[in-house]
C-alpha positions in Angstrom: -4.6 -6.3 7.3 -0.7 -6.5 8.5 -0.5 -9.6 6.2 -1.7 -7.6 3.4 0.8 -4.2 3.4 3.5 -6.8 4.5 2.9 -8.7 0.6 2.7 -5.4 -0.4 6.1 -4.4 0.8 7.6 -7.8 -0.5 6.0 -7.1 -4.0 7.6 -3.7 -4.0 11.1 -4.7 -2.8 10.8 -7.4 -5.6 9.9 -5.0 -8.7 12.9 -2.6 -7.2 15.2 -5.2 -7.5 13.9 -6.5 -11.1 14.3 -2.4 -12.2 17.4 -1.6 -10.1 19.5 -1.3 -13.5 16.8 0.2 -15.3 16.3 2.8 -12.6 14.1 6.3 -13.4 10.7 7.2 -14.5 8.8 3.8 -14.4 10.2 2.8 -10.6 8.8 6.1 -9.5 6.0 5.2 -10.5 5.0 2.4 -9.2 6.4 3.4 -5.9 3.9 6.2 -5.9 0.6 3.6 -7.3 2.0 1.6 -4.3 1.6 4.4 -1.7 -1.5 5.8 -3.5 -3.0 2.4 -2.8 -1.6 1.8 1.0 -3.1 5.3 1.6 -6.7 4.4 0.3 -6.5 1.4 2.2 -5.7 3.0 5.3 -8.7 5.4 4.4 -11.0 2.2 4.2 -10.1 0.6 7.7 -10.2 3.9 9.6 -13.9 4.4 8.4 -14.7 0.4 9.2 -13.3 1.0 12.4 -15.5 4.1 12.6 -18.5 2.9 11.4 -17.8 -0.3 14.0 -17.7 1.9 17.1 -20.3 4.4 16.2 -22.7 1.2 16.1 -21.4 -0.3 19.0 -22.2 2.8 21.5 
């Protein structure tokens, strides 16, 4: 999962550089679809990893 939020950085740092002289509204935006995502994703693992240990016992 590292390899996936570290492509996810790169693709961020990438569109902030394209939209560095644009600036505003739309780079906001997809900053925050960006952390909307990492946070849903984070959701998903912690209740796999859940779900893992509760069957394990």
């Amino acid at each position: 999962m590292d390899s996936v939020f570290l492509l996810i950085d790169i693709f961020i740092l990438g569109i902030i550089l394209l939209l560095m002289h644009e600036g505003g509204l739309i780079l906001k935006k997809i900053i925050k679809f960006f952390k909307l995502l990492k946070r849903r994703i984070d959701i998903l693992n912690a209740e796999a990893e859940l779900k893992f240990i509760l069957e394990n016992q």
